[in-house]
C-alpha positions as CSV (number, residue, x, y, z in Angstrom):
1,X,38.7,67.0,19.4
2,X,36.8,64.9,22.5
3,X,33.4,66.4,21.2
4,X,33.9,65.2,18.3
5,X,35.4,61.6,19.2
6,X,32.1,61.3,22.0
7,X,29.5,62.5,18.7
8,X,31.0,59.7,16.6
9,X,30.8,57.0,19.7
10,X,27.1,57.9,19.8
11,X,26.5,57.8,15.9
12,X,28.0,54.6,16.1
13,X,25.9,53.0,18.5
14,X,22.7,54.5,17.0
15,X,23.9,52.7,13.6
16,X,24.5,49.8,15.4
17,X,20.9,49.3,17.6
18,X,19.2,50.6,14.3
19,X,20.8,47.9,12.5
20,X,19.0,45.6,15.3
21,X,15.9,47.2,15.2
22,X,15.6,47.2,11.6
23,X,16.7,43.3,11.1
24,X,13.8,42.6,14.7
25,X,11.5,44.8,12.3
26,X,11.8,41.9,9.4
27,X,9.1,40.1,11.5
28,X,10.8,37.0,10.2
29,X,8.3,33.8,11.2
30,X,10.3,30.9,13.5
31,X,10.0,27.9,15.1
32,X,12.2,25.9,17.7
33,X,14.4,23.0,17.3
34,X,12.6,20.6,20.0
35,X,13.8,16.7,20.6
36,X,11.2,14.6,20.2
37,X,10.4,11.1,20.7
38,X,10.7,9.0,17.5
39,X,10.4,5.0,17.2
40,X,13.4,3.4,17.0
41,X,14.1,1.3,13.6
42,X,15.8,-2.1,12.5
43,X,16.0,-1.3,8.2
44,X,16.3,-4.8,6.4
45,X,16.3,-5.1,2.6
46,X,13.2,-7.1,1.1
47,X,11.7,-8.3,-2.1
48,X,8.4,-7.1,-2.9
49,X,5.7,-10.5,-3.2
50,X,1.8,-11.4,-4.4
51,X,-0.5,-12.2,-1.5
52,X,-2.7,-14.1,-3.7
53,X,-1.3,-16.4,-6.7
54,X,-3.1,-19.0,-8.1
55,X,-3.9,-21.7,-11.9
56,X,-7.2,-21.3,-13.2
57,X,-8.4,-24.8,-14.2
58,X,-11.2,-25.9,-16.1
59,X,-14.1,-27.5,-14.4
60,X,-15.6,-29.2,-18.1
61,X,-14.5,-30.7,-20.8
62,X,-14.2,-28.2,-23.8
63,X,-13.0,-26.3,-27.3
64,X,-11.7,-23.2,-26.4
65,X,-12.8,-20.4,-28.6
66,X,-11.8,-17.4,-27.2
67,X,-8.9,-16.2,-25.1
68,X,-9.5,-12.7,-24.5
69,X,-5.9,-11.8,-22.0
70,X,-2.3,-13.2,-22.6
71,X,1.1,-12.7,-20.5
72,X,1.7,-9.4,-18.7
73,X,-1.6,-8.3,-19.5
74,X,-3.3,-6.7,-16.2
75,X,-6.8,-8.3,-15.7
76,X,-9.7,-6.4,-14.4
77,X,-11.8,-8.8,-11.1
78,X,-14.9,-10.3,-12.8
79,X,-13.0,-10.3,-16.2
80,X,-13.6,-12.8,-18.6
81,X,-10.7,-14.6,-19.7
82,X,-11.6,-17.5,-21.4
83,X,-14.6,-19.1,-23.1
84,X,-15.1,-22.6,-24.2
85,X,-17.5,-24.0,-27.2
86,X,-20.7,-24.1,-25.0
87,X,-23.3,-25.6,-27.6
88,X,-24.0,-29.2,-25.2
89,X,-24.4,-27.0,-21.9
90,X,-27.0,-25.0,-23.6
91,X,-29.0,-27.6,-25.0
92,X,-29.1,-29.9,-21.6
93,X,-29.9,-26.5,-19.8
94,X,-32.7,-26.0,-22.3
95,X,-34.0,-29.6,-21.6
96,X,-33.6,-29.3,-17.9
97,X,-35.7,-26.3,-17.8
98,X,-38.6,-28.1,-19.5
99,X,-38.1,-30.8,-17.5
100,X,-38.2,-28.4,-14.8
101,X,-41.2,-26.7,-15.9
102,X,-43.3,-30.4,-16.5
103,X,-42.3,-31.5,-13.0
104,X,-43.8,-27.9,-11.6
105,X,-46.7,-28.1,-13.2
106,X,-48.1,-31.8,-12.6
107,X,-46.9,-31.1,-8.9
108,X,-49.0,-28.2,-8.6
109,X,-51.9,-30.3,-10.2
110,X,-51.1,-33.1,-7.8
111,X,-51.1,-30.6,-5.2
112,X,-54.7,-29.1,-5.7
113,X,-56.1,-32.9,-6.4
114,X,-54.5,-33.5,-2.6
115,X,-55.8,-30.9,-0.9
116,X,-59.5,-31.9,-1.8
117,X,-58.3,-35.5,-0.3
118,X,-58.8,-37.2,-4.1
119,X,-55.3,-38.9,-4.2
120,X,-53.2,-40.4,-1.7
121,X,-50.2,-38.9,0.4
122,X,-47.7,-41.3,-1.6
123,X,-48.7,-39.8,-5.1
124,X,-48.2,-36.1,-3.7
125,X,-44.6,-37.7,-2.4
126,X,-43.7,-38.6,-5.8
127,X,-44.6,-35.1,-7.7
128,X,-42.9,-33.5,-4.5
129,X,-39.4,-35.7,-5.3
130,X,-39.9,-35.5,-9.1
131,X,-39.8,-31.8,-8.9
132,X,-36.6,-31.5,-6.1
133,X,-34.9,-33.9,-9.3
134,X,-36.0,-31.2,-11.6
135,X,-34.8,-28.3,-10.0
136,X,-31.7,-29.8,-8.8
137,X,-30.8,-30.9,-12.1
138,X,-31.7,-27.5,-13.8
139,X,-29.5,-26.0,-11.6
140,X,-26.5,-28.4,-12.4
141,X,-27.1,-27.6,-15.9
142,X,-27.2,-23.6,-15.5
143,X,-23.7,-24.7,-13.4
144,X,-22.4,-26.6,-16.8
145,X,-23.0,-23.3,-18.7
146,X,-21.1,-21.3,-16.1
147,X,-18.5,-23.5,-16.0
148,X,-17.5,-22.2,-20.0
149,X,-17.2,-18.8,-19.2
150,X,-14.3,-18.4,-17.3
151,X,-13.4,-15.6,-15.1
152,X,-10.8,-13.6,-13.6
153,X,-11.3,-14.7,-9.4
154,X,-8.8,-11.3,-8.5
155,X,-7.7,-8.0,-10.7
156,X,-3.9,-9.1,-11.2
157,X,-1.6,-9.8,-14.0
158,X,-1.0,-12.7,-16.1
159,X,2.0,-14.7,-15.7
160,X,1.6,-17.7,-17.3
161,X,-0.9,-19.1,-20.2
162,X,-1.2,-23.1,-20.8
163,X,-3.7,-23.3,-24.2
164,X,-4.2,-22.0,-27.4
165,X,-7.7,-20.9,-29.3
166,X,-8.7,-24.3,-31.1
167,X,-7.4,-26.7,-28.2
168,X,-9.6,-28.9,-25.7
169,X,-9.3,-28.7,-22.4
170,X,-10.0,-31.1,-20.0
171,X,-11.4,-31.1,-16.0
172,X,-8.6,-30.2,-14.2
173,X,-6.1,-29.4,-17.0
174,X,-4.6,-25.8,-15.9
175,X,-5.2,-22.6,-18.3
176,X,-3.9,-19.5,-16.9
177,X,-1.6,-18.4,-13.7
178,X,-1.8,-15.2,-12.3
179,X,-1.0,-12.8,-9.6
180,X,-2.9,-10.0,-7.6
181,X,-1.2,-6.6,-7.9
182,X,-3.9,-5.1,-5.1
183,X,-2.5,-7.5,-1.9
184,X,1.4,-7.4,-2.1
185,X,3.9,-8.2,0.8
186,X,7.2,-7.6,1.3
187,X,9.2,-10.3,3.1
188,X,12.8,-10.1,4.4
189,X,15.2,-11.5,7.1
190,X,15.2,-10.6,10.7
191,X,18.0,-11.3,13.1
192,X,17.4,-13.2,15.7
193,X,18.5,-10.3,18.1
194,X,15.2,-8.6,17.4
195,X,12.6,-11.3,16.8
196,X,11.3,-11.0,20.6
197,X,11.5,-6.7,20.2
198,X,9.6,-6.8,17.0
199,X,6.7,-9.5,18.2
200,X,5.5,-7.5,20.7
201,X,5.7,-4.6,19.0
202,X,4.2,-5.8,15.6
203,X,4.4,-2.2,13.7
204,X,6.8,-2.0,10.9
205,X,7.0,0.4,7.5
206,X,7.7,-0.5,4.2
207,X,9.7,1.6,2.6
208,X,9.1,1.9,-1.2
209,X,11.4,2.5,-4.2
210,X,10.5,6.3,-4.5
211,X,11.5,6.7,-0.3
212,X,7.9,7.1,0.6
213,X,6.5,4.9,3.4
214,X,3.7,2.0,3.6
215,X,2.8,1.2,7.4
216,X,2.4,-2.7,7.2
217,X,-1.2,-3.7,7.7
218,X,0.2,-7.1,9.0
219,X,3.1,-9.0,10.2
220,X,4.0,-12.9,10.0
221,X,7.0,-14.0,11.7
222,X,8.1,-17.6,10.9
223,X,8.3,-19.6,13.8
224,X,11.7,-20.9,12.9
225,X,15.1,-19.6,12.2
226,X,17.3,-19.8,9.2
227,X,20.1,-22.9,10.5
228,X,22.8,-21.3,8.0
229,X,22.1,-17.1,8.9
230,X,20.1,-17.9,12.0
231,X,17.4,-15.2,11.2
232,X,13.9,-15.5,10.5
233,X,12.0,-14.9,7.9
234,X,9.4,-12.0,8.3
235,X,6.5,-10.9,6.0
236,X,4.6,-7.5,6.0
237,X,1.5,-7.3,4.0
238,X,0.6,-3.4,2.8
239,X,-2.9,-2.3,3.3
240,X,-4.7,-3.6,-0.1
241,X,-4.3,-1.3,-3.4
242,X,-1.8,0.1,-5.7
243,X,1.5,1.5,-4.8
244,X,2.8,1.5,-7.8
245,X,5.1,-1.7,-6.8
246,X,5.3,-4.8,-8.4
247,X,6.2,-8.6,-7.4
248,X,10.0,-9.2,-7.7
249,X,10.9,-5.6,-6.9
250,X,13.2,-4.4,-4.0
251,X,11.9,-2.6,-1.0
252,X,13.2,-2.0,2.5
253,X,11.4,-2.5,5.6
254,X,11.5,-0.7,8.6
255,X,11.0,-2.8,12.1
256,X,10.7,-0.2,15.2
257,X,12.5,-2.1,18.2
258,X,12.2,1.3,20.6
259,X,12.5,4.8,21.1
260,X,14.8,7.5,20.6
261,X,15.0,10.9,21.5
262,X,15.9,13.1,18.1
263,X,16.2,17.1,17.1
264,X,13.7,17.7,14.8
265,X,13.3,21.0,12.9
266,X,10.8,22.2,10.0
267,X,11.9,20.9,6.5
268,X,10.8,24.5,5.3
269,X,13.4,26.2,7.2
270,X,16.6,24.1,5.5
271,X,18.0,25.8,3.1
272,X,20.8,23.8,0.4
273,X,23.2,25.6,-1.7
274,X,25.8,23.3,-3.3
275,X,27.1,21.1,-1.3
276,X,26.4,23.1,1.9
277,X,22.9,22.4,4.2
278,X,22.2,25.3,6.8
279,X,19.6,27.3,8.5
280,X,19.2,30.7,9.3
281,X,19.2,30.9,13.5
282,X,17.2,34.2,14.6
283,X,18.8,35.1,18.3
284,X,16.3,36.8,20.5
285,X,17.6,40.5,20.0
286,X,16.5,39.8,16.2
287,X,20.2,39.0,14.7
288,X,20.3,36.5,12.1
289,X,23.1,34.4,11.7
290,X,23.5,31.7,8.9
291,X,24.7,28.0,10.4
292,X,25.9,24.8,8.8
293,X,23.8,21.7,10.1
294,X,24.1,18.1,9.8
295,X,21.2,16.1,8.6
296,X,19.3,12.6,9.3
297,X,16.8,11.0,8.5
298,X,13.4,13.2,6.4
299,X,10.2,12.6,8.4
300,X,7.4,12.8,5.6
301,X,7.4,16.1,4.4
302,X,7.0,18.4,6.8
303,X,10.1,17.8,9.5
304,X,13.6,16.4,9.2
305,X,16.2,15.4,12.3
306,X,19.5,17.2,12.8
307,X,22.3,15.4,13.6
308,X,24.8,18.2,14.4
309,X,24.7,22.5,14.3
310,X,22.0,22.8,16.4
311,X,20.8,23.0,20.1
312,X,17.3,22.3,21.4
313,X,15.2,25.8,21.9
314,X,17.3,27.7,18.6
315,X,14.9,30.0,16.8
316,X,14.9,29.2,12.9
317,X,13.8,30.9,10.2
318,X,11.3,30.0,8.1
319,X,11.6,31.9,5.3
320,X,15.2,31.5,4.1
321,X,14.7,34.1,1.2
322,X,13.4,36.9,4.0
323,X,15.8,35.6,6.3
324,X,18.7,35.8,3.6
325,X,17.2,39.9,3.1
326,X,17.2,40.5,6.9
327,X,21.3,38.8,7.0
328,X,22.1,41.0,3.8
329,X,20.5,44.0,5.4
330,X,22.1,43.6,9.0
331,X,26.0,43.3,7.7
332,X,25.3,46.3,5.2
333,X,24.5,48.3,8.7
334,X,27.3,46.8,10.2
C-alpha cells in the first residue's frame, strides 16, 4: 500500500513540472510593465478657428461677368473667382504699349544721334523721361487688366458672397469673404494657476475630434486675464494642412505643466472581453495567469498606462490568443 501511495506522489509531481515545462515550452513573447516619465497635462475644451480670414475688394470700377465659386464652396490658391467686363483695360493697355513702343524707338534714335555728339544732352534727357512715362504707364495699364481678374489670395472656403453676375462694382466695394482651411487654431481658456507653467514651457497638443493628437506649432497667450473667470485666453496654431477639422468645431487642448511618473504597458498585450480589460502575466517558471487591470490614458498606438493590476517588472504576454492556449493547456494538466 506505501509503494503504491510513494508511485502516485511521484506521478504527480512529474504531471505537475510537465505541466510547467510544457506551458515555459509555449515560448510565449513578453515585455515588462516599466514607469516612465510622461508630461504632465492641463486638458481645456476649445473651439476650432481660421488663421487667415479676410473680404476681397475690387480695385476698379466694373460689370461683373463671371462668378465662378459661391458659399461653402472650397477654393483652390491662385483660383479665379471673379472676372469683370475688361473691354477699357484692354484697349488703354493696347495704347500704352504703342506708346511704349514709339517712346523706345525715338529714344534709341536719339540715343545713336547722341553718341556721335549731333544733339544736345537736354534732347537725350527728354527721350530718356518720355520713355520712363511710357513704360511706367504701360505697366499701370497691364495693372488695370489684372485688377479684372480676380483671384483666390489662400485655398479656403467661401463664407460670404456680396454681388451678383450683371452688377457693377466699385473700388473698394467688398465681393467675397473667406476663410483658409490649411492654417487653423484652436483657442481656449487657461486658468490663471497655470499661465506662468505653460509660458515657459510653450508645448501643448491639440486634441482632435477622432482622439488623435496635433502638437501645436505655436502658442499665443493673451497678455490679460478674463475680469469675470479670471483666465486667459490661449491660442494654439496646428502645423499648416488638413486635418480634417473645420472652423467652429470643438477640440480639446492639451497644456503640459510637468512630469509624471506612469506604468506603461504594450497596447498589444491588453486583451478586452465584455466589460472586463486584463492581461495575461507570465511568472518566471513559465505559469500564465490571467489578471484584471485598470486603464488610463492610450499613448498613440503602441503603449497605454495602467492605473491598477499591475506592478513595475510583471512579464506580459504579447500574444493573448497563445497566451490564452498556454493558460488552457496549463489548468488541463493541472
Amino acid at each position: 500500500m506505501r509503494k503504491e501511495y510513494e508511485q502516485f506522489t511521484v506521478s504527480l509531481a512529474l504531471l505537475f513540472l510537465t505541466g510547467v515545462s510544457q506551458a515555459a515550452q509555449m515560448d510565449l513573447a513578453v515585455a515588462n510593465a516599466s514607469y516612465q516619465t510622461l508630461p504632465q497635462e492641463r486638458v481645456g475644451e476649445a473651439v476650432i478657428e481660421a488663421v487667415h480670414k479676410s473680404t476681397v475688394s475690387s480695385q476698379i470700377s466694373g460689370r461683373v461677368t463671371e462668378i465662378n465659386f459661391d458659399v461653402d464652396d472650397v477654393v483652390p490658391k491662385g483660383s479665379v473667382i471673379m472676372r469683370l467686363r475688361d473691354r477699357q483695360q484692354r484697349a488703354a493697355l493696347k495704347s500704352a504699349q504703342a506708346r511704349h513702343q514709339e517712346a523706345k524707338a525715338e529714344f534709341q534714335r536719339v540715343k545713336n544721334i547722341f553718341a556721335r555728339k549731333l544733339v544736345s544732352r537736354a534732347l537725350y534727357d527728354k527721350a530718356e523721361a518720355d520713355l520712363k512715362a511710357a513704360s511706367a504707364a504701360l505697366e499701370q495699364a497691364q495693372e488695370q487688366l489684372a485688377h479684372t481678374v480676380i483671384k483666390a489670395p489662400y485655398s479656403g472656403i467661401v463664407t460670404q458672397r456680396y454681388i451678383e453676375v450683371g452688377e457693377t462694382a466699385s473700388a473698394g466695394k467688398p465681393l467675397m469673404s473667406g476663410l483658409s482651411l490649411e492654417h487653423l487654431r484652436a483657442t481656449t481658456q487657461l486658468p490663471q494657476a497655470h499661465v506662468a507653467t505653460v509660458r515657459a514651457l510653450s508645448r501643448a497638443q491639440v486634441i482632435l475630434p477622432d482622439g488623435s493628437r496635433v502638437a501645436g506649432s505655436k502658442l499665443t497667450i493673451s497678455p490679460h486675464a478674463d475680469p469675470v473667470t479670471h483666465s486667459f485666453q490661449v491660442r494654439v496654431e496646428l502645423p499648416e494642412g488638413q486635418h480634417d477639422i473645420y472652423p467652429g468645431m470643438f477640440a480639446k487642448v492639451a497644456f503640459v505643466i510637468g512630469e509624471v511618473q506612469r506604468l506603461l504597458i504594450p497596447a498589444k498585450a491588453v486583451v478586452h472581453r465584455s466589460e472586463v480589460t486584463a492581461v495575461y502575466v507570465v511568472k518566471p517558471d513559465g505559469q500564465v495567469f490571467f489578471r484584471q487591470i485598470r486603464l488610463g490614458r492610450v499613448l498613440g498606438e503602441s503603449q497605454v498606462e495602467v492605473l491598477a493590476g499591475l506592478e513595475e517588472g510583471e512579464q506580459l504576454a504579447l500574444d493573448p490568443v497563445s497566451a490564452a492556449v498556454a493558460l488552457k493547456q496549463q489548468r488541463a494538466e493541472h
